[in-house]
C-alpha positions as CSV (number, residue, x, y, z in Angstrom):
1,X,-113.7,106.7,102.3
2,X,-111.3,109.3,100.6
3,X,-107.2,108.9,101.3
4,X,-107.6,111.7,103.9
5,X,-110.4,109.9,105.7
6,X,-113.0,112.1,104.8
7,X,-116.3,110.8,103.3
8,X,-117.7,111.5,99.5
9,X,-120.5,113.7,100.0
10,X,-121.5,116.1,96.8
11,X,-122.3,116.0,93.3
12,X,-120.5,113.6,91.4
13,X,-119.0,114.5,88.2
14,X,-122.0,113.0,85.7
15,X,-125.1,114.8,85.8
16,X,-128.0,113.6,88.7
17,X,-125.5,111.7,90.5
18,X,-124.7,112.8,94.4
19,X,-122.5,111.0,96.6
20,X,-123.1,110.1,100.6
21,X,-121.1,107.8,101.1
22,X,-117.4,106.4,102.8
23,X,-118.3,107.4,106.7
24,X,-116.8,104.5,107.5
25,X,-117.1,102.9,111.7
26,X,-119.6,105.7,111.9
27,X,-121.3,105.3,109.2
28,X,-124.9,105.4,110.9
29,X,-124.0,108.2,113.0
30,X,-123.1,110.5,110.5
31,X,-124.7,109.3,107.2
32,X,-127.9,110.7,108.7
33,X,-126.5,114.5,108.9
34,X,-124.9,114.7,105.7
35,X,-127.3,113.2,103.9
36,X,-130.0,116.0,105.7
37,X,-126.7,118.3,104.8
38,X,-127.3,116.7,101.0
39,X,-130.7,116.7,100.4
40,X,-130.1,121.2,100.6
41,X,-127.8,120.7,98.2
42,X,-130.0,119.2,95.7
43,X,-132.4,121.3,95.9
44,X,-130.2,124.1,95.3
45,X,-128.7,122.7,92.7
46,X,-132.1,121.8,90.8
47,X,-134.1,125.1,91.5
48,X,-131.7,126.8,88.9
């Protein structure tokens, strides 16, 4: 979890490395979201 209580979700800064991680007491509930939220982003990021 970040210092403003936010999770890490995104690329990271080295290459094929993406974060989902830090949801902290509701971890199950919202891991499942962003990492459906994620998975997009990926694919954006490797159709270039």
């Amino acid at each position: 979890m970040l210092p403003n209580m936010l999770p890490r979700v995104g690329p990271g800064s080295r290459a094929n490395v993406f974060y989902n991680t830090g949801h902290g007491h509701l971890g199950w509930t919202l891991s499942a979201i962003t990492a459906h939220q994620l998975t997009g982003h990926v694919q954006q990021h490797y159709a270039r």
